[in-house]
C-alpha positions as CSV (number, residue, x, y, z in Angstrom):
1,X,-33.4,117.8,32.3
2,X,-32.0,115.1,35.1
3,X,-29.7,118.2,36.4
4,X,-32.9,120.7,36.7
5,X,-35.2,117.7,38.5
6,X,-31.8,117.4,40.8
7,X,-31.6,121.0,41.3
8,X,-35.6,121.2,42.1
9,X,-34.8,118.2,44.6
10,X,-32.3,119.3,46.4
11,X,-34.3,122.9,47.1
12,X,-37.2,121.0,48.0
13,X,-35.0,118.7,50.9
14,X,-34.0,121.6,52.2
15,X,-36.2,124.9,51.8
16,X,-39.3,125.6,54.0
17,X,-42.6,126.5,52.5
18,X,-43.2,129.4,54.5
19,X,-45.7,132.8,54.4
20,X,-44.9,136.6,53.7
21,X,-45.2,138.5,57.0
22,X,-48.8,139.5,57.7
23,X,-47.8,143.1,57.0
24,X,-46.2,142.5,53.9
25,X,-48.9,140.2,52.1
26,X,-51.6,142.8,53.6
27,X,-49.7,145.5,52.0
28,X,-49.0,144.3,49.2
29,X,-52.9,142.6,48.5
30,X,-53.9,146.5,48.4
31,X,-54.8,148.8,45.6
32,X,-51.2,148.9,42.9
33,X,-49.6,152.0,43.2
34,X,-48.0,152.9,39.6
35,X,-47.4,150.4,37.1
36,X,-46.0,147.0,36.9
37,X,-42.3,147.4,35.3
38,X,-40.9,145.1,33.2
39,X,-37.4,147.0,32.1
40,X,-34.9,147.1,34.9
41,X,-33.9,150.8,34.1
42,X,-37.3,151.8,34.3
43,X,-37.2,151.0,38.1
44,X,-36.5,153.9,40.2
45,X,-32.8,154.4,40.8
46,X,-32.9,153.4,45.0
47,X,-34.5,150.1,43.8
48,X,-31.7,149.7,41.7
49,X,-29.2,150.2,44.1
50,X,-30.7,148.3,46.6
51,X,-30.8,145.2,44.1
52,X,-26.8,146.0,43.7
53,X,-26.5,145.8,47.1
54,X,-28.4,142.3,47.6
55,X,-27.0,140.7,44.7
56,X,-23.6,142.1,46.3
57,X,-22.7,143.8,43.0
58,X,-20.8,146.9,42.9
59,X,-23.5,147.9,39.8
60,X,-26.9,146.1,39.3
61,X,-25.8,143.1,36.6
62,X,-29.7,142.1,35.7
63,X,-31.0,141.5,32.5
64,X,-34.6,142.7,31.4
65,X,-37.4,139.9,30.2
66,X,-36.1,139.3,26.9
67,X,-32.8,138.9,28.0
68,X,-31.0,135.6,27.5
69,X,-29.7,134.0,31.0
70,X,-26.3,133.3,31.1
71,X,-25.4,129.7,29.7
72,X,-28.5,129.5,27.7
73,X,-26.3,131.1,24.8
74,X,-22.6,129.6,24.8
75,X,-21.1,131.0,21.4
76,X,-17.7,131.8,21.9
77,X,-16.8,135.9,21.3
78,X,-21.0,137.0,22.2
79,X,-21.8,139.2,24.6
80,X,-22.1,137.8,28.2
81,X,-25.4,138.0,29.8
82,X,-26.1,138.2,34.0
83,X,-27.3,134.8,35.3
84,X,-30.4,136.4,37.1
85,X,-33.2,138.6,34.6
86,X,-36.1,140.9,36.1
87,X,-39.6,139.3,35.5
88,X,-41.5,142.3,36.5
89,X,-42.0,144.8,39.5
90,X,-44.5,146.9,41.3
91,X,-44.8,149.0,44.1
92,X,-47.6,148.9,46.6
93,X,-47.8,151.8,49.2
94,X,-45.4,150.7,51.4
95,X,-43.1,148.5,49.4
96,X,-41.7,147.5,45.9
97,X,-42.0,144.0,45.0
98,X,-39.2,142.5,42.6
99,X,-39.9,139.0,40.7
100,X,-36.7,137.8,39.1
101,X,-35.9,134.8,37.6
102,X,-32.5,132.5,38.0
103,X,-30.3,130.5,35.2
104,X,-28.8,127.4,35.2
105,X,-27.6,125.3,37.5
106,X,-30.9,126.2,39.9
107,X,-33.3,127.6,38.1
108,X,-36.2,129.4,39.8
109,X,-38.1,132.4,41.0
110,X,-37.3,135.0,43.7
111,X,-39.3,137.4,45.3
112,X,-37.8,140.5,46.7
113,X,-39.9,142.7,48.8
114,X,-38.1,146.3,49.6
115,X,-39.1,149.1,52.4
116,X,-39.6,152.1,50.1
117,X,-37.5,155.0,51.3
118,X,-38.8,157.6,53.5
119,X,-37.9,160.5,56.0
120,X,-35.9,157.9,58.1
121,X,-34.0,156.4,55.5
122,X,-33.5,157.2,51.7
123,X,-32.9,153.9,50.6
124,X,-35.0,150.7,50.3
125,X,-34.2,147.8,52.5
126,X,-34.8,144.1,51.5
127,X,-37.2,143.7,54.3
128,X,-39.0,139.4,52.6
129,X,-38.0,137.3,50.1
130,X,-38.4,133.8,48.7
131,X,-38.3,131.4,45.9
132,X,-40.8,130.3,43.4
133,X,-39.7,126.7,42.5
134,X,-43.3,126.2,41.0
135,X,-42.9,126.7,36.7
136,X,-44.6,128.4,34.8
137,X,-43.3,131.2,36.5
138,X,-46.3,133.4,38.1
139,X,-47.1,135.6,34.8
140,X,-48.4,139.1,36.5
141,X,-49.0,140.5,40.0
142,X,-52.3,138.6,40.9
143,X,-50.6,135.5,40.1
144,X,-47.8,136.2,42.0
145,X,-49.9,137.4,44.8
146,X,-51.8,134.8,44.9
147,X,-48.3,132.0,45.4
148,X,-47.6,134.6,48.2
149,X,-51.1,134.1,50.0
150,X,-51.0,130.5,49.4
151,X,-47.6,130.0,51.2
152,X,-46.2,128.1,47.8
153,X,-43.0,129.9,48.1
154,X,-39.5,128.5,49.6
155,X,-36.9,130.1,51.9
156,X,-34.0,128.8,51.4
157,X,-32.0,131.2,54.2
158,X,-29.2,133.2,52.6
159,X,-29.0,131.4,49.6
160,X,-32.2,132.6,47.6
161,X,-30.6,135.7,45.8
């Protein structure tokens, strides 16, 4: 528990409390498009790939809700689990939003916004993210929307995801 109020700390001293681009929290305030996912292979493959690509993995490493977070199960010869599990996800008409959550040693919240691909390119591009140090975690997409609007989310430049 000391190393978690640490962690939480030392994100605070340095992360800004900062608000999505007007665009983006306009956006994504409209009507859902599809909906939410809570499964990462039920996301659409470009999604996928462009998680790969932020987490600089050559193949997405993410583990679904359920999922145990790396370190929370240490039994020698088990299975490994990724550090980093999908909360949920939705798409608004111009973007799909990730929420994934972080193991030890600094755990939190992220929030991913992506570019969803069209005629001038055919993938998605990471175009906002920040952190949600705030727990619980949000629990659903008004919640979530709602930190978002509120400006209760952290950048932490480079080092969110």
């Amino acid at each position: 528990m000391k190393r978690l109020l640490i962690s939480v700390l030392c994100w605070s001293a340095i992360s800004v409390a900062i608000a999505a681009p007007s665009s983006i929290e306009h956006d994504l305030a409209g009507p859902p498009v599809g909906e939410v996912r809570t499964r990462v292979e039920a996301l659409p493959n470009w999604l996928q790939r462009a998680l790969a690509r932020t987490f600089k993995q050559r193949k997405l490493y993410l583990g679904n809700p359920s999922d145990p977070l790396a370190e929370e199960l240490l039994i020698e010869g088990q299975r490994e689990y990724p550090a980093r599990r999908l909360l949920f996800a939705f798409e608004s008409s111009s973007h799909y939003t990730v929420y994934v959550e972080y193991g030890l040693p600094n755990v939190h919240a992220s929030v991913l916004v992506f570019d969803k691909p069209g005629p001038k390119h055919t993938s998605g591009h990471l175009v906002w993210g920040a952190a949600d140090l705030h727990r619980p975690f949000a629990r659903d997409r008004t919640n979530l929307i709602d930190r978002i609007k509120k400006a209760a989310l952290f950048e932490r430049p480079g080092l969110i995801w």
